[in-house]
VMD Tcl script that builds the backbone (N, CA, C; Angstrom):
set m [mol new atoms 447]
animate dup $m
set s [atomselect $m all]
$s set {name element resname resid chain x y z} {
  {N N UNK 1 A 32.289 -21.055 8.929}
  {CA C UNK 1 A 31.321 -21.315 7.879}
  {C C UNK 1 A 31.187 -20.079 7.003}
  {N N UNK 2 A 31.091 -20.254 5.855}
  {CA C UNK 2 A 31.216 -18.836 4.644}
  {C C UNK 2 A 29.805 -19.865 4.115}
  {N N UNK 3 A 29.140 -18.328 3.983}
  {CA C UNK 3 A 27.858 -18.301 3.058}
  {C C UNK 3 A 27.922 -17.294 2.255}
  {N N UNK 4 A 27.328 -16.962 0.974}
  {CA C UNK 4 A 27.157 -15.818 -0.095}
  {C C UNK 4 A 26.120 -15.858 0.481}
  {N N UNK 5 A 25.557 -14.436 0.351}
  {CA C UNK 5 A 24.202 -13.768 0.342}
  {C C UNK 5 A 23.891 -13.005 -0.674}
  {N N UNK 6 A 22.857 -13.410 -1.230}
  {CA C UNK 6 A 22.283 -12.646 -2.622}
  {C C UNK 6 A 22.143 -11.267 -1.988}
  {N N UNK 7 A 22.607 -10.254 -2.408}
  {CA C UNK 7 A 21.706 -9.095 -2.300}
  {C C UNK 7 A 20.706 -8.573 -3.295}
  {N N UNK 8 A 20.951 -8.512 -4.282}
  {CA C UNK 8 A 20.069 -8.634 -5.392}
  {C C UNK 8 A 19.940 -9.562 -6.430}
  {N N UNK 9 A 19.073 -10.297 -6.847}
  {CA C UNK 9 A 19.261 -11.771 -7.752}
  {C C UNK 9 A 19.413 -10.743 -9.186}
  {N N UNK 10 A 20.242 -11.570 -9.564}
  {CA C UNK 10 A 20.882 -11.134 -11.452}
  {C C UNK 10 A 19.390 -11.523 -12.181}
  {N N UNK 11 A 19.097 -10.118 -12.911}
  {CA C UNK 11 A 18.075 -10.118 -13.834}
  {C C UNK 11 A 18.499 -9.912 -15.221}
  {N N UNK 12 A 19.695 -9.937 -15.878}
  {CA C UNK 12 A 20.388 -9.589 -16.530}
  {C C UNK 12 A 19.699 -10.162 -18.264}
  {N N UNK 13 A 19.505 -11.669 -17.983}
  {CA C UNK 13 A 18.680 -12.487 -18.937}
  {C C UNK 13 A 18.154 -12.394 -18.983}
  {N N UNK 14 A 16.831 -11.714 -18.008}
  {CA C UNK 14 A 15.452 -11.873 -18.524}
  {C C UNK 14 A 14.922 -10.640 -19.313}
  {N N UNK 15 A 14.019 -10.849 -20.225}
  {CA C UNK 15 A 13.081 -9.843 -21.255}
  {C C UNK 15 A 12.324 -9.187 -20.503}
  {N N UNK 16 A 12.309 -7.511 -20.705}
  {CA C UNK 16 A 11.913 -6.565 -20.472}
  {C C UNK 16 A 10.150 -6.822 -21.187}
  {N N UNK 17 A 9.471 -6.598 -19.842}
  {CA C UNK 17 A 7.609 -7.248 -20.960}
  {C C UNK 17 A 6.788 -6.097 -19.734}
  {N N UNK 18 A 5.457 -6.222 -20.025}
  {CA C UNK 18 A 4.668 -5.084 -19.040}
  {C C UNK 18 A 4.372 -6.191 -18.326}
  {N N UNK 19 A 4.384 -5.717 -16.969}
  {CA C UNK 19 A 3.716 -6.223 -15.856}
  {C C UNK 19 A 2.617 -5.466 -15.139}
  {N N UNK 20 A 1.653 -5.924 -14.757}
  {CA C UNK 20 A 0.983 -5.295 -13.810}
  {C C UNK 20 A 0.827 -5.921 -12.317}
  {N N UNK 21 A 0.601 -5.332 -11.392}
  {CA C UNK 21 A -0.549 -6.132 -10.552}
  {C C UNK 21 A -1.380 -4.937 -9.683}
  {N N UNK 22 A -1.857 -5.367 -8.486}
  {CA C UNK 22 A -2.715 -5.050 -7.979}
  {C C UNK 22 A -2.498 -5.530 -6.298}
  {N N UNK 23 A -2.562 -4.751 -5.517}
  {CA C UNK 23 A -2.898 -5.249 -4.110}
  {C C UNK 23 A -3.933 -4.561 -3.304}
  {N N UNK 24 A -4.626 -5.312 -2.610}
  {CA C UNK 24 A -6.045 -4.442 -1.617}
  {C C UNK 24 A -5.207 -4.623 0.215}
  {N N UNK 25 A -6.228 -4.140 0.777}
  {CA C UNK 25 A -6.172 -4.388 2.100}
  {C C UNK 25 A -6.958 -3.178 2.976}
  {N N UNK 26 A -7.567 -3.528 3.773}
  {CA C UNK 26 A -8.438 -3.427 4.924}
  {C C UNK 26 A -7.967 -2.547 6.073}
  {N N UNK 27 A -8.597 -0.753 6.750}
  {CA C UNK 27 A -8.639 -0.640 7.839}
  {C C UNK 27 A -9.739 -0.573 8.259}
  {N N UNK 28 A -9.699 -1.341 9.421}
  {CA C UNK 28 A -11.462 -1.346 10.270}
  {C C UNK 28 A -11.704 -0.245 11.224}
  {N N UNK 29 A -12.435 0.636 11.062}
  {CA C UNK 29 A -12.365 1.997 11.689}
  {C C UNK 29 A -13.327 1.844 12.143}
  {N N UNK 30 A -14.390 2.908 13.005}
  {CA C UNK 30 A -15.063 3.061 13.874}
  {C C UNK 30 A -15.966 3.585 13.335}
  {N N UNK 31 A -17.396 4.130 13.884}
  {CA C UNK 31 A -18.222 4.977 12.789}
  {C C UNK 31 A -17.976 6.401 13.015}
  {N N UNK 32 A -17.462 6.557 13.637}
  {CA C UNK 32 A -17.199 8.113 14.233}
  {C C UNK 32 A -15.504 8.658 13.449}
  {N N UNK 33 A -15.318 7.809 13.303}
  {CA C UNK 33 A -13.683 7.583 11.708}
  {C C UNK 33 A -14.147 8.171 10.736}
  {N N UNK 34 A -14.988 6.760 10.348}
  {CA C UNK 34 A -15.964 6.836 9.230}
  {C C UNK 34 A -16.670 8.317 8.926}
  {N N UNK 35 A -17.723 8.932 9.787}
  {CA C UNK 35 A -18.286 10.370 9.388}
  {C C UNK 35 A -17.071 11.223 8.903}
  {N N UNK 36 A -15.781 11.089 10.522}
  {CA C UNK 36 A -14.984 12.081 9.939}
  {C C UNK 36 A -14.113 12.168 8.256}
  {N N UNK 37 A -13.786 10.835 8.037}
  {CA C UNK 37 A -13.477 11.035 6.956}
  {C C UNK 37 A -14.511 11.621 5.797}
  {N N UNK 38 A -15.713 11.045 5.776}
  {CA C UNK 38 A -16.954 11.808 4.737}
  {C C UNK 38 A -17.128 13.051 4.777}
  {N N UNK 39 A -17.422 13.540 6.085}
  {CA C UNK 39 A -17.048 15.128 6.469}
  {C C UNK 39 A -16.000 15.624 6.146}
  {N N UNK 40 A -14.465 15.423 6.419}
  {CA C UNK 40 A -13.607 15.760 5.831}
  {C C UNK 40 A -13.392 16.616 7.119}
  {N N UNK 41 A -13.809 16.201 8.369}
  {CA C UNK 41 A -13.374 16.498 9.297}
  {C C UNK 41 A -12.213 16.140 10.504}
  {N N UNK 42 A -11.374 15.628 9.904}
  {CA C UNK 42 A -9.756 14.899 10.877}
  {C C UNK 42 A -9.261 16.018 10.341}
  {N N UNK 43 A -8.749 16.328 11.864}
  {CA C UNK 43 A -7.931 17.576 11.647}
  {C C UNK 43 A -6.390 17.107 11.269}
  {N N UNK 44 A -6.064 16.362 11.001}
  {CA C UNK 44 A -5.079 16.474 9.929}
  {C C UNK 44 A -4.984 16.666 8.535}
  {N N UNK 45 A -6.071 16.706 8.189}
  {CA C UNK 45 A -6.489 16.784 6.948}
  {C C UNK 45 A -7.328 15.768 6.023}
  {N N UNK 46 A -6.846 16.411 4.983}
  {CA C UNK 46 A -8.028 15.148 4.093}
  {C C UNK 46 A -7.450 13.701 4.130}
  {N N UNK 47 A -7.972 12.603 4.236}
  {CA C UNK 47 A -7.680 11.344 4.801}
  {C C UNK 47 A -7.359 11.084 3.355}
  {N N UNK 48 A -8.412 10.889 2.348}
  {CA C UNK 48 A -8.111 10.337 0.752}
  {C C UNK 48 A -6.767 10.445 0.223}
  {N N UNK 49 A -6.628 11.863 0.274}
  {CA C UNK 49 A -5.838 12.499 -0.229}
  {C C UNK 49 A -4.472 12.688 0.188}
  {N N UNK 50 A -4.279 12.729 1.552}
  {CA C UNK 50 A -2.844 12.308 1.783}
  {C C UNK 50 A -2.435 11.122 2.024}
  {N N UNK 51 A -3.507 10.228 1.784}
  {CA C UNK 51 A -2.900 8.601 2.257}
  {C C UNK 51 A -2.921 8.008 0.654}
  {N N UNK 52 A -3.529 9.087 -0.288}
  {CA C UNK 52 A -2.891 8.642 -1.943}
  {C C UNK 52 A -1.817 8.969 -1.961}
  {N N UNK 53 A -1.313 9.894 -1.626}
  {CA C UNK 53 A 0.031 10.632 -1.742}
  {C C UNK 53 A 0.987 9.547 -0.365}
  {N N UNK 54 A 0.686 9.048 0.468}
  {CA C UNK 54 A 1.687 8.253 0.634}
  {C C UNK 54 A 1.668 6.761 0.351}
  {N N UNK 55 A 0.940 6.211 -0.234}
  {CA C UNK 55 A 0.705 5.263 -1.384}
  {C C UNK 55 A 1.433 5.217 -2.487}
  {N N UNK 56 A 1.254 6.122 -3.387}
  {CA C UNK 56 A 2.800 6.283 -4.544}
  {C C UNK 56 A 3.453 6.954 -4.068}
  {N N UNK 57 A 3.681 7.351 -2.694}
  {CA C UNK 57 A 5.568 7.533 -2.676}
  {C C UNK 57 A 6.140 6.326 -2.024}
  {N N UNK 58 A 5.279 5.298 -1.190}
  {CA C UNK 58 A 5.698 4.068 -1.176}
  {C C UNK 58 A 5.610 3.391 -1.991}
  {N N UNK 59 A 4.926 3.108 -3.494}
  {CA C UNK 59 A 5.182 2.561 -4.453}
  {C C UNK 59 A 6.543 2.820 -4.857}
  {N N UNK 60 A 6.759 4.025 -5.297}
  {CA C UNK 60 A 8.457 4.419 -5.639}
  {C C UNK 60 A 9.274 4.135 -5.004}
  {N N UNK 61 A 9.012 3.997 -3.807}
  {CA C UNK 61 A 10.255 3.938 -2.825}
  {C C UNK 61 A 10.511 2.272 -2.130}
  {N N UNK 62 A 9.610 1.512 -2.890}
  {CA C UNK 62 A 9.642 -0.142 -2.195}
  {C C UNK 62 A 10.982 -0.138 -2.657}
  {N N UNK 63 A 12.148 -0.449 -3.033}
  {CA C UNK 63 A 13.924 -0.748 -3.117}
  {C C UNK 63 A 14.327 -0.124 -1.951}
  {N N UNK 64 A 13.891 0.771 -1.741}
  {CA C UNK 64 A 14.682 1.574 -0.380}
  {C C UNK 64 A 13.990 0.448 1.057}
  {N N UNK 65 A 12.791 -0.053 1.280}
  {CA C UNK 65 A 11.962 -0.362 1.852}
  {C C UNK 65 A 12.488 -1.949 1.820}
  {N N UNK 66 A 12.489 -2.249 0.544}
  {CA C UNK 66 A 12.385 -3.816 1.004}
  {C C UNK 66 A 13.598 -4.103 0.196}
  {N N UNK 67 A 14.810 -4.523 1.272}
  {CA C UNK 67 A 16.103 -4.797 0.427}
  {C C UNK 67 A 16.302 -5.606 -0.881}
  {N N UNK 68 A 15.849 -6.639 -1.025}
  {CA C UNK 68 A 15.534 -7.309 -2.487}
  {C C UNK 68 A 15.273 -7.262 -3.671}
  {N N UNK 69 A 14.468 -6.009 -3.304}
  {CA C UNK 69 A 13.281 -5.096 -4.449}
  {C C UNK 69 A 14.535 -4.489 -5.270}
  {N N UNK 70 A 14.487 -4.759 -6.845}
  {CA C UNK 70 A 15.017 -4.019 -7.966}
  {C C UNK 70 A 14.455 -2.275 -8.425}
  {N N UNK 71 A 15.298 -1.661 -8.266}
  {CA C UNK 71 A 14.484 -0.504 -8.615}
  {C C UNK 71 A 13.344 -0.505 -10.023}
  {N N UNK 72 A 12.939 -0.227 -10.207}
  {CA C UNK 72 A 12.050 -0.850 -11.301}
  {C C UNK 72 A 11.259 0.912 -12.149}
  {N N UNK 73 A 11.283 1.072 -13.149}
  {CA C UNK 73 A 10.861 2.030 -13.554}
  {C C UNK 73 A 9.199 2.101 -13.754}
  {N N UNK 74 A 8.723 2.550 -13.011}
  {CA C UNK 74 A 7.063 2.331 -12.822}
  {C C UNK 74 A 6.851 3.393 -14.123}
  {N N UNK 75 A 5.256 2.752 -14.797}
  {CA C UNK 75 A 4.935 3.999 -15.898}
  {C C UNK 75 A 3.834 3.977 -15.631}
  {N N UNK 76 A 2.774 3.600 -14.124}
  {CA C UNK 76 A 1.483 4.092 -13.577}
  {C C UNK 76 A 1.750 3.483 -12.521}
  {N N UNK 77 A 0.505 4.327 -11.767}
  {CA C UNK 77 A 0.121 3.902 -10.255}
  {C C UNK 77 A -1.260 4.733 -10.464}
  {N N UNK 78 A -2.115 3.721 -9.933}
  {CA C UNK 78 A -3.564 3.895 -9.515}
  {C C UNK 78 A -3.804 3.666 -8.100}
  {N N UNK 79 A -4.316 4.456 -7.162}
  {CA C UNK 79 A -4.859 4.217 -5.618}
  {C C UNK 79 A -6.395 4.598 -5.801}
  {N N UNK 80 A -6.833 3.652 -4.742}
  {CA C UNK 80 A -8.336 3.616 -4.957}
  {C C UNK 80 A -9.107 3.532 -3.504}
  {N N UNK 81 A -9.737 4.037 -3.051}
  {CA C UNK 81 A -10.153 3.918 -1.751}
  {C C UNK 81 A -11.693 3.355 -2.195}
  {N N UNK 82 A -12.555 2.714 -0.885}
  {CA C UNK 82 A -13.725 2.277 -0.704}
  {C C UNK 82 A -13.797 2.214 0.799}
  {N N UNK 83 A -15.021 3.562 1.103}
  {CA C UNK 83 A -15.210 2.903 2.680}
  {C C UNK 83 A -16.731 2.082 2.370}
  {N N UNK 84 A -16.476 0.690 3.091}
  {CA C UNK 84 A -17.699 -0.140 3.283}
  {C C UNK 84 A -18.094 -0.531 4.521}
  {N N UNK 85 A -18.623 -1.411 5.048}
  {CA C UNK 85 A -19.413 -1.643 6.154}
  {C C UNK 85 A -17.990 -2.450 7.143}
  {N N UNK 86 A -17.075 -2.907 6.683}
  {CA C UNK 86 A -16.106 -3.418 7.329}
  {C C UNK 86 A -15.001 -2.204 7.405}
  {N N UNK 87 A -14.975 -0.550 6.854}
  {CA C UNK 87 A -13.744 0.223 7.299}
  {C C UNK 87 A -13.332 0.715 5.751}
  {N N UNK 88 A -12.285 1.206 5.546}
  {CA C UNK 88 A -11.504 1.711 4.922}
  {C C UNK 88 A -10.878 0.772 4.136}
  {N N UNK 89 A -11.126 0.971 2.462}
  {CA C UNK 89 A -10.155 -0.288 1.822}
  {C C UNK 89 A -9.481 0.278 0.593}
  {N N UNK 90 A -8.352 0.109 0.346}
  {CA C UNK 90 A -7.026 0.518 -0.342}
  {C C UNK 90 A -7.070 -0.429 -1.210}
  {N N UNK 91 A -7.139 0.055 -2.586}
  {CA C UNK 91 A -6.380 -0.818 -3.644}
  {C C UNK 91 A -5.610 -0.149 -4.381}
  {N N UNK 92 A -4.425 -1.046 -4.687}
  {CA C UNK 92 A -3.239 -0.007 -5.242}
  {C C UNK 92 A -2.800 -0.814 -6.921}
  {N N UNK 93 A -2.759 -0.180 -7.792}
  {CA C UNK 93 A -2.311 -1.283 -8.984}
  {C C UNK 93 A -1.527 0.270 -9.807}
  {N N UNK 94 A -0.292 -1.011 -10.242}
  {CA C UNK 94 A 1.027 -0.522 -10.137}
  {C C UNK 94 A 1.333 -1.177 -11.868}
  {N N UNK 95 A 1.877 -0.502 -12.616}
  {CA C UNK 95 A 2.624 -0.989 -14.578}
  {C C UNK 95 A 3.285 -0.344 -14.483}
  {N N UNK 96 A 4.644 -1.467 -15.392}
  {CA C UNK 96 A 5.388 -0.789 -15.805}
  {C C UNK 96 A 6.078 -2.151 -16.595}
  {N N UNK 97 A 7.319 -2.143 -17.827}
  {CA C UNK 97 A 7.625 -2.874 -18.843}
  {C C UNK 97 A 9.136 -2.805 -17.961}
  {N N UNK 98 A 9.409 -4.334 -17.568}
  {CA C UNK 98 A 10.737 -4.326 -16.841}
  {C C UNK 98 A 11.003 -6.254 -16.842}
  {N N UNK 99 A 11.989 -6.507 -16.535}
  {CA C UNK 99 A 12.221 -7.871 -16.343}
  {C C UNK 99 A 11.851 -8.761 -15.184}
  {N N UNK 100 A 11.173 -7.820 -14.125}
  {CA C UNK 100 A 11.031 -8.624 -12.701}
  {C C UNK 100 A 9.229 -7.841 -12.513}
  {N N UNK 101 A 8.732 -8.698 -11.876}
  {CA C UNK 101 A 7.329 -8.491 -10.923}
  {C C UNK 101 A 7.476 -7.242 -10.141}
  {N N UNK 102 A 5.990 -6.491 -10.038}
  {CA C UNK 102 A 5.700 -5.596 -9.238}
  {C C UNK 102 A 5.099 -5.415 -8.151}
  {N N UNK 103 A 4.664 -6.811 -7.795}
  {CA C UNK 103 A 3.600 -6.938 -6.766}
  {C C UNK 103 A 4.072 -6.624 -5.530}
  {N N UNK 104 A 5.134 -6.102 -5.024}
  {CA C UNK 104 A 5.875 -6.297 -4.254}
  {C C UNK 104 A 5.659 -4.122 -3.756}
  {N N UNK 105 A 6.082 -3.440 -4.771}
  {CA C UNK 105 A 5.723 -2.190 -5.168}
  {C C UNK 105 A 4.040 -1.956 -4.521}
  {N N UNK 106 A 2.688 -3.017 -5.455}
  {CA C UNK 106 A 2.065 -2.752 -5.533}
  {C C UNK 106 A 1.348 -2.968 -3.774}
  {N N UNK 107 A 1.498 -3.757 -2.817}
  {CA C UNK 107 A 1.259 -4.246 -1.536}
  {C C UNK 107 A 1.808 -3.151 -0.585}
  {N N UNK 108 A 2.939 -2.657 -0.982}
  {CA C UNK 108 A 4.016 -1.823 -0.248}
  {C C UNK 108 A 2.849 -0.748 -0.409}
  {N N UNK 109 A 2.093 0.142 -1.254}
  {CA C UNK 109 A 1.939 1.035 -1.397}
  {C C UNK 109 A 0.587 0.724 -0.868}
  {N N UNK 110 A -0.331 0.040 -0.571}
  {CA C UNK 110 A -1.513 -0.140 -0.192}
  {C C UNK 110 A -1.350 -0.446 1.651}
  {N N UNK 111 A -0.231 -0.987 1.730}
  {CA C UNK 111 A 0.333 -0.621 3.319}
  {C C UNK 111 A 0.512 0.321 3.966}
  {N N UNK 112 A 0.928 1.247 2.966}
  {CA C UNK 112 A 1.977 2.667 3.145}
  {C C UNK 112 A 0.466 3.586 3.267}
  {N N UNK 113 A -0.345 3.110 2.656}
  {CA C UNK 113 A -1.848 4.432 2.668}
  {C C UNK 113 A -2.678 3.955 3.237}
  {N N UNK 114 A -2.557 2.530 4.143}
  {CA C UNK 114 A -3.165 2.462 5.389}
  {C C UNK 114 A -3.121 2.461 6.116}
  {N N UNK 115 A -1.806 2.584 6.844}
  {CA C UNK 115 A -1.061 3.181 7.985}
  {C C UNK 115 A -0.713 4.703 7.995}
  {N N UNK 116 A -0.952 5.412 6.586}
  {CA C UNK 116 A -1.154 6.878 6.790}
  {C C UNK 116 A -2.434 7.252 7.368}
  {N N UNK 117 A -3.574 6.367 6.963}
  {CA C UNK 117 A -5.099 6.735 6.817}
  {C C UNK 117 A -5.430 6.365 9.019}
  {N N UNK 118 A -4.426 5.155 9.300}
  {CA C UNK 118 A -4.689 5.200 10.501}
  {C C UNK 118 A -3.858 6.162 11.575}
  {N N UNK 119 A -2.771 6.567 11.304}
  {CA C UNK 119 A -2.115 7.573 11.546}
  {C C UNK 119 A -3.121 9.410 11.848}
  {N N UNK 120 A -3.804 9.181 10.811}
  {CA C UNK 120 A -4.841 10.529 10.715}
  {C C UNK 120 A -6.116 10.151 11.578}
  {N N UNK 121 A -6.335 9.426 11.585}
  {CA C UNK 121 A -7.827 8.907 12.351}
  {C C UNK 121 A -7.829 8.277 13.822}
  {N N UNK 122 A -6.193 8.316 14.635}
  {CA C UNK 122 A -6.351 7.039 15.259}
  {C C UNK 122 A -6.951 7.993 16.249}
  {N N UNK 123 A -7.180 9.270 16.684}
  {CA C UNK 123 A -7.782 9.369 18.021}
  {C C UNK 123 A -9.752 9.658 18.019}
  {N N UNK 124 A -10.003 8.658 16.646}
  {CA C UNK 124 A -11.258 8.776 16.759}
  {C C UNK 124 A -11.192 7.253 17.158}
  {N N UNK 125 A -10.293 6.734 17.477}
  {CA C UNK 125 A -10.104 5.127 17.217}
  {C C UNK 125 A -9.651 4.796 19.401}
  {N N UNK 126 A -9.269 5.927 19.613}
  {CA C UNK 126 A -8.642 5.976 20.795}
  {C C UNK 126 A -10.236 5.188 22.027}
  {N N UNK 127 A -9.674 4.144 22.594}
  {CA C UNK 127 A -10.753 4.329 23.798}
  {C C UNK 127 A -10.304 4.404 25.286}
  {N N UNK 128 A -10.921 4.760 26.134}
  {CA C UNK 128 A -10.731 5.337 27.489}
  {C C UNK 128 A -9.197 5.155 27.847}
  {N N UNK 129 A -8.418 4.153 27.538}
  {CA C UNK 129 A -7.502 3.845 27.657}
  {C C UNK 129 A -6.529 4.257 27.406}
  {N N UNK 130 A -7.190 4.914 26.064}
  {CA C UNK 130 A -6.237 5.243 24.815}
  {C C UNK 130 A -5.577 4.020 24.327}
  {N N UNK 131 A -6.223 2.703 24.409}
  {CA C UNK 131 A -5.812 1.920 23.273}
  {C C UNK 131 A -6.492 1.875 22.016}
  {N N UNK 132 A -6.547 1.029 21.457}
  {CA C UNK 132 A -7.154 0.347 19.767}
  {C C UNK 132 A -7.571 -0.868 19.834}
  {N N UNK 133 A -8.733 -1.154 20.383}
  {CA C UNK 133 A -9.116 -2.181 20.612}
  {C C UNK 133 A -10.134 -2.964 19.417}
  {N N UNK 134 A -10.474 -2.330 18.556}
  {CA C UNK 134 A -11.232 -2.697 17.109}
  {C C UNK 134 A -10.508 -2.069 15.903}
  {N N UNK 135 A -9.526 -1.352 16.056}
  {CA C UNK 135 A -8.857 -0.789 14.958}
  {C C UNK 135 A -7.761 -2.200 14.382}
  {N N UNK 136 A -8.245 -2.395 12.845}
  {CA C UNK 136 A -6.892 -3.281 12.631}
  {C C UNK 136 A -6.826 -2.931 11.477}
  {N N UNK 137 A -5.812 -3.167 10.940}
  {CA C UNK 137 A -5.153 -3.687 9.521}
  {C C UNK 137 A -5.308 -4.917 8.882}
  {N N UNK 138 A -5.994 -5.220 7.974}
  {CA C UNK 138 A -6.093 -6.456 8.178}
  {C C UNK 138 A -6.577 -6.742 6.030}
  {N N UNK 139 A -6.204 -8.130 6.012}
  {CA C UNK 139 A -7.200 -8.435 4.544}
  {C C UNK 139 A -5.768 -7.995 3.530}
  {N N UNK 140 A -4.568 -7.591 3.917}
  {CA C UNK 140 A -3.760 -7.339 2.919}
  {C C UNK 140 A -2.992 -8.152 2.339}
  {N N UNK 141 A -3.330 -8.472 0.720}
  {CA C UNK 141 A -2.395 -9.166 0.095}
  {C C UNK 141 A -2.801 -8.572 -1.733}
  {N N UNK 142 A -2.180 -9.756 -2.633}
  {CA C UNK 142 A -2.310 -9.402 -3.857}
  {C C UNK 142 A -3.029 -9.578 -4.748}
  {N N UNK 143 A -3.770 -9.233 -5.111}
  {CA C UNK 143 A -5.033 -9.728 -5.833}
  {C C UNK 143 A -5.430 -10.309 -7.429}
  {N N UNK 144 A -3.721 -9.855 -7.858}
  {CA C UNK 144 A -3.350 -10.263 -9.426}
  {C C UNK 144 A -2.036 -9.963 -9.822}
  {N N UNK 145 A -1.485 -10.321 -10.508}
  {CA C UNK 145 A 0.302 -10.125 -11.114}
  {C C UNK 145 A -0.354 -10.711 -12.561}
  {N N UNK 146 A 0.126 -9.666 -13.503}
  {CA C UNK 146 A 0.149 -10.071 -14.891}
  {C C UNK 146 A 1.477 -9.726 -15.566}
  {N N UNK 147 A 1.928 -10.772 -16.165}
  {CA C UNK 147 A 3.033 -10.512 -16.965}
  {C C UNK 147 A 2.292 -10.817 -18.526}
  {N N UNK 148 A 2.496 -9.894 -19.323}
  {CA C UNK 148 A 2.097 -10.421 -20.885}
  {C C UNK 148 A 3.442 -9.439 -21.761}
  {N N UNK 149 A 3.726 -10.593 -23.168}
  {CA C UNK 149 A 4.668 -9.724 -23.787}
  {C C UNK 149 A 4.136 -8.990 -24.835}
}
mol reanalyze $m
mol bondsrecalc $m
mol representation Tube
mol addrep $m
């Protein structure tokens, strides 16, 4: 049996227009997470701030990440944090003027800075066990895709 496999679908025809979108998503942390990040006490450092910084370098780097993904020339990235009563929440919104969608970029990078943010926090997250028994990831998807020409 012979099958073709797309590796990348031909964008060749379509018009170069701005796209945007946007993706959120959810870590549920502990309250003792929570202070440390306000304090600015995880000794790995500042939580905001390096889980922005791996947020747009997973924005840039979704083609390497997700085989399908067209390299795409991004001309912003916004990361946005909110801690609320449910944890830690990431929104990432991603433009740029290209022939294919970004939402793909924009999810990748709101993944990428909440698995940094739990990475820095998890041994306030640790219990007797040393498992994660209330720590999740959770609530991630896309919250808008705009194409306008």
């Amino acid at each position: 049996m012979e099958k073709e496999i797309k590796a990348i679908v031909d964008i060749t025809e379509k018009s170069v227009i701005r796209r945007s979108a946007t993706a959120t998503g959810l870590l549920k942390i502990s309250q003792s997470a929570r202070t440390a990040i306000i304090n600015d006490e995880v000794k790995k450092g500042n939580v905001i701030e390096a889980s922005t910084i791996a947020a747009v370098q997973a924005v840039k780097e979704t083609p390497r990440i997700i085989p399908h993904c067209h390299p795409i020339p991004l001309e912003g990235c916004d990361v946005n944090w909110n801690l609320d009563g449910d944890g830690l929440r990431c929104n990432v919104s991603v433009l740029a003027h290209y022939k294919t969608g970004i939402e793909m970029e924009a999810i990748t990078g709101v993944c990428a800075g909440l698995l940094c943010a739990l990475d820095m926090i998890k041994s306030f997250e640790k219990d007797s066990t040393g498992q994660y028994p209330n720590t999740e990831i959770c609530d991630v998807r896309i919250l808008e895709k705009v194409k306008s020409e």
